[in-house]
C-alpha positions in Angstrom: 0.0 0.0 0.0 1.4 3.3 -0.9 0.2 7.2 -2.1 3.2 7.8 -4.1 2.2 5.8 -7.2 -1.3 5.1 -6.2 -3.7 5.5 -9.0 -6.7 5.5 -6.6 -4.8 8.3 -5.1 -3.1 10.4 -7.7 -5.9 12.7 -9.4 -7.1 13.3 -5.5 -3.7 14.6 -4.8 -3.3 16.6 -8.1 -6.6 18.4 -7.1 -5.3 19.0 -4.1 -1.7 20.4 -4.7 -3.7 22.4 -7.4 -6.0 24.4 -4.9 -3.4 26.0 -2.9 -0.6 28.4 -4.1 2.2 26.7 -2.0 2.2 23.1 -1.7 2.5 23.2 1.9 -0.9 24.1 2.2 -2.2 20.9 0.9 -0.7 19.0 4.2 -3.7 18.6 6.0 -6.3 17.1 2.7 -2.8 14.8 2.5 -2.9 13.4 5.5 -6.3 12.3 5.2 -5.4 10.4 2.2 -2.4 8.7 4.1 -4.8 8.0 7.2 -7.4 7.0 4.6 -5.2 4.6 2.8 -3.4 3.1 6.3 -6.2 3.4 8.5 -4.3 5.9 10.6 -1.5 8.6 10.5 1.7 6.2 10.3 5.3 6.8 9.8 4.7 5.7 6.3 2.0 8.3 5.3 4.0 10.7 7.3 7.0 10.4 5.0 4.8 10.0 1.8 3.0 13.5 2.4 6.7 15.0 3.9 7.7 13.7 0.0 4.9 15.1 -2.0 5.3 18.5 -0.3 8.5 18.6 -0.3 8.7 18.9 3.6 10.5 17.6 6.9 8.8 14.8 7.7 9.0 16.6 11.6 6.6 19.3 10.1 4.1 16.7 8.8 3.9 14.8 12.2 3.5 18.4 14.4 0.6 19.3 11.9 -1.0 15.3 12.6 0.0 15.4 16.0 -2.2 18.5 16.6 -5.4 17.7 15.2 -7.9 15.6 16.6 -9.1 14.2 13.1 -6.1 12.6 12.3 -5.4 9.4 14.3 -1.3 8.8 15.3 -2.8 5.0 16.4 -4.6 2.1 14.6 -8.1 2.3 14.8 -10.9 0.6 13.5 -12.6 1.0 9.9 -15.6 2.6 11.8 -14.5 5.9 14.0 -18.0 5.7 16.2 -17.7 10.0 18.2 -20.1 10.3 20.6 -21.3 13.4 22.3 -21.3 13.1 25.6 -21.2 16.8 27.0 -24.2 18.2 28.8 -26.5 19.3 26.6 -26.6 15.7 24.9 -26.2 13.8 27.7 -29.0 15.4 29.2 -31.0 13.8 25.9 -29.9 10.1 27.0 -26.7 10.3 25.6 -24.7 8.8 28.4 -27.0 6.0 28.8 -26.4 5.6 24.9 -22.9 5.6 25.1 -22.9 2.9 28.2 -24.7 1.1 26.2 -22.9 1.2 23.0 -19.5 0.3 24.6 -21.3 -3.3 26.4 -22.5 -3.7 23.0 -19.3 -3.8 21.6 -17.4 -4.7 23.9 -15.4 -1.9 24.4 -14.1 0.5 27.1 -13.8 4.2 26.1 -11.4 4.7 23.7 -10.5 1.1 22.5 -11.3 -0.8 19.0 -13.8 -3.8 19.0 -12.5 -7.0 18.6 -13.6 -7.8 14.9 -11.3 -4.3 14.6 -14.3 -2.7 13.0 -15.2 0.0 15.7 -13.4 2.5 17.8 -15.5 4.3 19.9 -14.8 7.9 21.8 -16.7 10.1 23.5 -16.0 13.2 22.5 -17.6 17.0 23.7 -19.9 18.7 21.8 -20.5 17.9 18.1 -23.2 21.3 17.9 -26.2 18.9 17.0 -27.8 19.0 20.5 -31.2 19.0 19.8 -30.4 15.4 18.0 -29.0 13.5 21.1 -27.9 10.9 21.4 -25.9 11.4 18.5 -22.8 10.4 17.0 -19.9 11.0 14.2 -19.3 8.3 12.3 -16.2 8.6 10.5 -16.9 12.8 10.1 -20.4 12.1 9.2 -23.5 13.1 11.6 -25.9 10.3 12.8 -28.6 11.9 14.9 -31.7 10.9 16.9 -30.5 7.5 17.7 -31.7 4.8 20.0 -30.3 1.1 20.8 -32.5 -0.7 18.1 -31.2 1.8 15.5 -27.8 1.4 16.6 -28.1 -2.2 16.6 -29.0 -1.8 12.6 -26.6 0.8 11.6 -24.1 -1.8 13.2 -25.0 -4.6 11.4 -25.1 -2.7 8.0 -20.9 -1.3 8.7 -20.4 -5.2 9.6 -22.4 -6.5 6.0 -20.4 -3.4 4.0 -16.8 -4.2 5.1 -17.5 -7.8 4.5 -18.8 -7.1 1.1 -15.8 -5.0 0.4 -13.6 -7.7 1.8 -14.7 -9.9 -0.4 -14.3 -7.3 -3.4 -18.2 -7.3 -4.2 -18.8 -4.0 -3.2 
């Protein structure tokens, strides 16, 4: 697995070099590809987006290191963010989170066996009014409840197996 070379890769990077008048701009859409393509922010993806940008590799792991998107440790496919501050927990998000963690097996901040979830809590994701709610890999899932929890699980479980298996 690579960038450098990467056909799946290499138009998404030429887009990106292309929107910014210095290259060193691009670091940060970069190192989503490299955590994209590894799963996390490695040593490998470091040097690849230090290469591309012509850069210390030093300055690409302060920029990684201080930004809570990017993730310096192996995580599952599924990054599962719930709010947890007041406002939400006030809406049952605590008691969703509890849950969610003895449904998976989990303690705060750990990957599911199968290597498919990590789950966080995390403070305020502005979507109050929708708790308990969560960010599933940067996208919004609102309004939830154990039963659609329980499906949204099982559907993550049926896609990565499908994509496994290259039929999907």
């Amino acid at each position: 697995m690579a960038i450098i070379g990467n056909p799946k890769y290499e138009e998404r990077v030429k887009e990106h070099l292309a929107k910014y008048e210095t290259t060193r701009s691009a670091v940060m859409p970069l190192l989503y590809i490299a955590q994209e393509e590894y799963g996390w922010v490695n040593a490998e993806g470091i040097s690849e987006v230090a290469q591309i940008l012509n850069l210390d590799p030093t300055q690409v792991k302060s920029i990684a290191g201080f930004y809570t998107m990017y993730s310096e440790k192996p995580k599952g496919k599924y990054w599962l963010h719930v709010c947890t501050d007041l406002p939400c927990a006030l809406n049952g998000a605590d008691d969703f989170y509890a849950w969610l963690k003895e449904e998976l097996g989990v303690a705060d901040g750990e990957t599911s066996a199968d290597g498919m979830f990590t789950v966080e809590h995390v403070m305020c994701l502005a979507a109050c009014d929708q708790a308990p709610m969560l960010q599933c890999n940067f996208r919004y899932i609102e309004n939830l409840d154990q039963d659609k929890m329980r499906a949204l699980l099982a559907k993550w479980r049926q896609e990565a197996a499908q994509s496994a298996n290259g039929t999907g």
